[in-house]
C-alpha positions as CSV (number, residue, x, y, z in Angstrom):
1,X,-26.5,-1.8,-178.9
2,X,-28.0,1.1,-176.9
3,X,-30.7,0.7,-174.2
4,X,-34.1,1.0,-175.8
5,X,-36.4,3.7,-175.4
6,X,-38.8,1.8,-172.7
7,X,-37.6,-1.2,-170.4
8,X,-40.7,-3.9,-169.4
9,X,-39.9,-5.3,-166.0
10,X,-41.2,-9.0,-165.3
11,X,-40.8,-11.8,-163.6
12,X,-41.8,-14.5,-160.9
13,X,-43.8,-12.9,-158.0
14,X,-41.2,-12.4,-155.0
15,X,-38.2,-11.7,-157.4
16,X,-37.9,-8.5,-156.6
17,X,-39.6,-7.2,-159.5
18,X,-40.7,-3.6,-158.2
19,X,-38.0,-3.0,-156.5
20,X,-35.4,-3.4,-159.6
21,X,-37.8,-1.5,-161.6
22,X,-37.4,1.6,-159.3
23,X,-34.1,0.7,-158.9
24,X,-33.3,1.1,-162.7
25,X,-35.4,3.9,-163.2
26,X,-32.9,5.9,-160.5
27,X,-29.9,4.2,-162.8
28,X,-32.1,6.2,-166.4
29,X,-33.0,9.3,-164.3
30,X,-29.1,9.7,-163.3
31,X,-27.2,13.0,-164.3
32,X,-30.2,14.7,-165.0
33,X,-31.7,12.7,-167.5
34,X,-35.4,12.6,-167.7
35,X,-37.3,9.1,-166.8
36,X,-40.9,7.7,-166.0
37,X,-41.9,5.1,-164.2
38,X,-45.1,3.5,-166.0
39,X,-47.1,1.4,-163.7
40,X,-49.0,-1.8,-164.7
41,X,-49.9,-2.9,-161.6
42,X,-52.4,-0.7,-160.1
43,X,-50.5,-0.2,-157.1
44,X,-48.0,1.9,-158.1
45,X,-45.6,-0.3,-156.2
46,X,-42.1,0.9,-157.3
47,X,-43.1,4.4,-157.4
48,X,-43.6,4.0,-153.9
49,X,-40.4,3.1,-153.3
50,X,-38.9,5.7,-154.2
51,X,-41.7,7.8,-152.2
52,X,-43.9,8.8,-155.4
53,X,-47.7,9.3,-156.0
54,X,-49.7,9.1,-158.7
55,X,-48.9,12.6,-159.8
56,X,-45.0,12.2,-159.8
57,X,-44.6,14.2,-156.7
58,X,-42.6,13.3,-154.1
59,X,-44.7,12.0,-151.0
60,X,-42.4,13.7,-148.3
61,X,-39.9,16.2,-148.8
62,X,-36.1,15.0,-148.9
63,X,-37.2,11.8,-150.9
64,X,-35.2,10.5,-153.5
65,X,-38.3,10.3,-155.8
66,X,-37.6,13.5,-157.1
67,X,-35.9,11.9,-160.3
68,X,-37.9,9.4,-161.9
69,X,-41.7,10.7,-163.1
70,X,-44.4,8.3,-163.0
71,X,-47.1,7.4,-165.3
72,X,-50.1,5.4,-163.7
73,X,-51.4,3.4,-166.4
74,X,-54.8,1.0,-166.0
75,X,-56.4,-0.8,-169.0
76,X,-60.0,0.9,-168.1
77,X,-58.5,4.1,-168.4
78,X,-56.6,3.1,-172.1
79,X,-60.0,1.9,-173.2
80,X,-61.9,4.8,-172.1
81,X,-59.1,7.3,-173.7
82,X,-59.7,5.3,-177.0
83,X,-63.5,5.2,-177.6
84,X,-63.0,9.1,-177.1
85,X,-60.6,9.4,-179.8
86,X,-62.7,7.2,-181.8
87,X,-66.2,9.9,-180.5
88,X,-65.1,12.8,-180.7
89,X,-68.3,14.0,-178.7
90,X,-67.8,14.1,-175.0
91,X,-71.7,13.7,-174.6
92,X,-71.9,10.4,-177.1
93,X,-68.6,8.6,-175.8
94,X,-69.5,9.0,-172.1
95,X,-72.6,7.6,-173.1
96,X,-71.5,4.7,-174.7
97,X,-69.3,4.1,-172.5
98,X,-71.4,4.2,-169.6
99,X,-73.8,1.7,-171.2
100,X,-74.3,-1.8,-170.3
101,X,-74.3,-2.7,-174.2
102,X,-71.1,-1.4,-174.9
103,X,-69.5,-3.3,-171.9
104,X,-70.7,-6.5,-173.7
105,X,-69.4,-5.6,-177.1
106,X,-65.9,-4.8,-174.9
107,X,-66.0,-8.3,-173.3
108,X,-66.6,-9.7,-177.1
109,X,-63.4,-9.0,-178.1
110,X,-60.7,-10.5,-176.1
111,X,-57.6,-8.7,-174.8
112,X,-59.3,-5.5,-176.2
113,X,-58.4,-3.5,-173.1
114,X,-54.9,-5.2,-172.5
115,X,-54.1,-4.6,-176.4
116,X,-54.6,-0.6,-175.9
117,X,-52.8,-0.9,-172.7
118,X,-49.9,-1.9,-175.0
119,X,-50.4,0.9,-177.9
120,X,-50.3,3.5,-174.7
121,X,-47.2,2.1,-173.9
122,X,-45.7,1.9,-177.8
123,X,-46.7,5.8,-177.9
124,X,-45.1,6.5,-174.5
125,X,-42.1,4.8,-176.2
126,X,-42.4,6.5,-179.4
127,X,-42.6,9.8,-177.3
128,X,-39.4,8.6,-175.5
129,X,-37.3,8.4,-178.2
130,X,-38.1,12.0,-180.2
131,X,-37.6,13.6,-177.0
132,X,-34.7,11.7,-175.4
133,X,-35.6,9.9,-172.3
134,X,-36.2,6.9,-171.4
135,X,-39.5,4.5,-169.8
136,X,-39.5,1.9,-167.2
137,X,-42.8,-0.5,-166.9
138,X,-43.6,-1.9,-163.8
139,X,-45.3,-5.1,-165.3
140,X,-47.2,-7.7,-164.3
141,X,-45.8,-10.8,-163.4
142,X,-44.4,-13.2,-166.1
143,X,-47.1,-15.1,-167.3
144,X,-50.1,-12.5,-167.4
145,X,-47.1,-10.0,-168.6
146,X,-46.7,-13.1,-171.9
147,X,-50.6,-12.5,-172.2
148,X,-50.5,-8.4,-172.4
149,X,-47.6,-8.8,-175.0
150,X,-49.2,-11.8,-177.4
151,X,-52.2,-9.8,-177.3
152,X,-51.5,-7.7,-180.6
153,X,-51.8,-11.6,-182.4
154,X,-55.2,-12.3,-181.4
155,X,-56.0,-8.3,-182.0
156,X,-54.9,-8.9,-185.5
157,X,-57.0,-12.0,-186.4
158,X,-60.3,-10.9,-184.9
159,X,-59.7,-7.6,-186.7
160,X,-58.3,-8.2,-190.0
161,X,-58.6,-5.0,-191.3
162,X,-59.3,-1.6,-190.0
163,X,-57.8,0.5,-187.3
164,X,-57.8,-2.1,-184.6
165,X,-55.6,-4.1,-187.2
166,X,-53.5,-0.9,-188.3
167,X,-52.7,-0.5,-184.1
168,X,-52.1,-4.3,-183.7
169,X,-49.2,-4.3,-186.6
170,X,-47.3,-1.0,-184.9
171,X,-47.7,-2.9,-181.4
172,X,-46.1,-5.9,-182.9
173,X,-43.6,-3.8,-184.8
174,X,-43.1,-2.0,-181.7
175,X,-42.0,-4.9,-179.2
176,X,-39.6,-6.1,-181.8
177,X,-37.9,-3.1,-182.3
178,X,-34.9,-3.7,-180.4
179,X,-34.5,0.5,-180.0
180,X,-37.9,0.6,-178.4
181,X,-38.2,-2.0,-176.5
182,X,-36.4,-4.8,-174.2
183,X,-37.8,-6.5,-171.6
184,X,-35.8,-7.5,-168.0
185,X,-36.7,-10.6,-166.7
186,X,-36.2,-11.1,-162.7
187,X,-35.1,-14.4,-160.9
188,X,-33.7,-15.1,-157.9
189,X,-31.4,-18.2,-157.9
190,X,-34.6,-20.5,-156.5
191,X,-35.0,-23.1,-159.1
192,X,-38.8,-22.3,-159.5
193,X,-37.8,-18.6,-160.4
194,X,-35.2,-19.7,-162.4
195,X,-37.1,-22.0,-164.5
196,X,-39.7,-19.7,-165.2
197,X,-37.7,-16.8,-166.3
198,X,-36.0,-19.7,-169.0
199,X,-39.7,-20.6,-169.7
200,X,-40.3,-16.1,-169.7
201,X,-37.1,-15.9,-172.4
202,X,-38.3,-18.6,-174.5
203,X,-41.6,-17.5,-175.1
204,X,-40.2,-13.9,-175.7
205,X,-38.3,-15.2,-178.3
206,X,-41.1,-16.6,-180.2
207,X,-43.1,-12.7,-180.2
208,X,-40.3,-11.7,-181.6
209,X,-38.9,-9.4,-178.8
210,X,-35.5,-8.7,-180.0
211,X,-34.1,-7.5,-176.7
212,X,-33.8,-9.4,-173.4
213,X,-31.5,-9.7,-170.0
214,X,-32.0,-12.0,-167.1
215,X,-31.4,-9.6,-164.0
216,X,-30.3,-11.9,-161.2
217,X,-31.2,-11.3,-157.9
218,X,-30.1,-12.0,-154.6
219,X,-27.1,-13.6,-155.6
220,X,-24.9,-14.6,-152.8
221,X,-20.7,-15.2,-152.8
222,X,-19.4,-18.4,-150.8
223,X,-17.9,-17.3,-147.4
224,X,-16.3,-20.6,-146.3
225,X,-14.1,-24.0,-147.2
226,X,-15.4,-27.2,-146.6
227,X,-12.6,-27.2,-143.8
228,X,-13.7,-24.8,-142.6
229,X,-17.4,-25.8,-142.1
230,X,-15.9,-28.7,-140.4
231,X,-13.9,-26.4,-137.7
232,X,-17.2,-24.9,-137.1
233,X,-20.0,-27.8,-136.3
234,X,-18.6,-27.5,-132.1
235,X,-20.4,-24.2,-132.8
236,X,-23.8,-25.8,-133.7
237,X,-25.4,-21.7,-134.6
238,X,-22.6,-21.0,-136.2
239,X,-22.3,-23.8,-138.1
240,X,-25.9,-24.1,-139.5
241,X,-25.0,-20.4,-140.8
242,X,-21.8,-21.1,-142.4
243,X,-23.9,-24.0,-144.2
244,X,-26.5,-21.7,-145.0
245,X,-24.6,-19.0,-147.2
246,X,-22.4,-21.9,-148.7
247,X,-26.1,-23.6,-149.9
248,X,-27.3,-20.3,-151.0
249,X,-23.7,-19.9,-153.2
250,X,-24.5,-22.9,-154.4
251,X,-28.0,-21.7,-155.8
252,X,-26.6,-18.8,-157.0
253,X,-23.8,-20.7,-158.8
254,X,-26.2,-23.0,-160.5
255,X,-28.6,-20.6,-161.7
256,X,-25.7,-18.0,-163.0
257,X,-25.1,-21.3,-165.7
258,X,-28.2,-22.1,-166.4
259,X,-29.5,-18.7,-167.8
260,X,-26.0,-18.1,-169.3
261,X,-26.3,-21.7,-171.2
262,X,-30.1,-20.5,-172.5
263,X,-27.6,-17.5,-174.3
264,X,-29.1,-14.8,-172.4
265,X,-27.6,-11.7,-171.1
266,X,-27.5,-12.0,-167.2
267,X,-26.9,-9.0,-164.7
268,X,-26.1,-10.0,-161.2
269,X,-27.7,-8.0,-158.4
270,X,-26.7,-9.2,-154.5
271,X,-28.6,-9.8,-151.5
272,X,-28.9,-7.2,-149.5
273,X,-30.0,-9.0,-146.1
274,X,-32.1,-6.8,-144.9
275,X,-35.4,-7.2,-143.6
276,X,-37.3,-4.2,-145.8
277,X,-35.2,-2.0,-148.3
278,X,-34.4,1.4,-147.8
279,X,-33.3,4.5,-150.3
280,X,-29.8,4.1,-149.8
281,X,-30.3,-0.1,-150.8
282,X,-31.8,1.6,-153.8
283,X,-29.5,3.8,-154.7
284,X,-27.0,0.9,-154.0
285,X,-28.2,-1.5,-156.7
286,X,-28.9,1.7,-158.4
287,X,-25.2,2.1,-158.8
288,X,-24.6,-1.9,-159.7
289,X,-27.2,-1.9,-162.7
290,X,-25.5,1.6,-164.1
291,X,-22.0,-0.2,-164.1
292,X,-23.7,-3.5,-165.5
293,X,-25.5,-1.1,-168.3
294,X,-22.9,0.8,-168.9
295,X,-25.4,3.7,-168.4
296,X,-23.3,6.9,-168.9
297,X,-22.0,5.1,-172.5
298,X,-25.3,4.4,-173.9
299,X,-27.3,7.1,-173.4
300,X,-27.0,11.2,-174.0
């Protein structure tokens, strides 16, 4: 199966969420393919990266940002763009919307600004796909990132008929379509991290969302034999090190077969052992996730 049109990023905060999102959005924008960045998170954090503003532009010249576009998203915005579809009149809508009434009537219906968050991002998928590029969202982390994609449910039952209820069913229809959307889940091998991208999966499953790959990162290959550990506790520094990078193998190991025995898809990413990432360690694991997406096969 072929990527889908728009790729939702989540996972437990400090899994290296942003960065893999810019990281793969270098992998889509790759031999001139066109590719956008959408940001959830209000700070545009993997767009600056990859030295991008608001606008798409690159921040200083000689940037790598010059592939991916971006598209700054914020639920505000979403529900302001809708009540002027719905009022045509400029005059009215800013009215309404500028009233303290209508911010109560807003709050009255729960998720209402998260739901058209996610019917931006089904059109901006739909959009993807006629024109033949690809989307990667820079979501929240996993469990409000649950709550923006179970909204479309709730949606549906407070609306039961009507356009709120016509939007609700493509949403729903949209994150199950396995050639629209898939979602990446990050984890590094820490148990907590690990555990909640199972928890991420499992609840994934049950909205239906057809596509979905645990992208592992910060994994980390044993250096060194018990013997040799042993020849090196004389050198006490050395030794503690040695221990070190066998422990964090060991993490690694153990949380490669856990998401493997929950069935899903894992992609391996290493740690790079640096104190803050740079555009060449982007364009590094760049490289890793095209080979593990088989990039250049998938997509024209």
């Amino acid at each position: 199966m072929g990527l889908p049109r728009l790729i939702f990023v989540t996972g437990k905060g400090g899994t290296g969420k942003s960065t893999l999102t810019a990281a793969l959005a270098l992998t889509l924008a790759g031999n001139g393919r066109r590719c956008l960045i959408a940001s959830l998170d209000g700070r545009l954090s993997a767009a600056r990266m990859l030295d991008l503003d608001e606008t798409g532009e690159p921040r200083e010249k000689g940037s790598l940002g010059a592939g991916p576009e971006v598209l700054a998203l914020s639920r505000r915005a979403e529900l302001e763009s809708f009540i002027g579809r719905l009022v045509p009149m400029p005059a009215i809508a800013n009215r309404m919307l500028k009233s303290r009434t209508f911010d109560y009537v807003a709050a009255a219906v729960p998720g209402l600004e998260a739901f058209l968050l996610m019917e931006r991002l089904r059109v901006a998928a739909g959009d993807a796909a006629l024109k033949n590029y690809y989307v990667v969202a820079d979501a929240p982390a996993s469990g409000n990132a649950l709550e923006l994609l179970a909204v479309a449910e709730g949606v549906k039952r407070l609306a039961p008929f009507g356009t709120l209820n016509r939007l609700a069913a493509g949403v729903e229809s949209f994150i199950a379509d396995p050639h629209r959307f898939g979602v990446a889940v990050t984890a590094t091998p820490d148990e907590l991290a690990v555990r909640e991208a199972l928890d991420t999966a499992r609840r994934l499953k049950e909205l239906q969302v057809a596509q979905t790959v645990a992208i592992l990162n910060c994994t980390v290959d044993a250096l060194f034999e018990p013997g040799e550990l042993a020849a090196l506790r004389k050198l006490e520094d050395h030794h503690e090190l040695a221990a070190r990078r066998r422990e964090l193998a060991r993490r690694t190991g153990a949380a490669r077969h856990k998401l493997r025995a929950s069935e899903l898809e894992v992609i391996e990413l290493p740690m790079l052992f640096r104190a803050e990432l740079d555009q060449r360690d982007l364009l590094s694991l760049a490289d890793r996730l095209n080979d593990a997406l088989r990039v250049d096969e998938t997509t024209d």
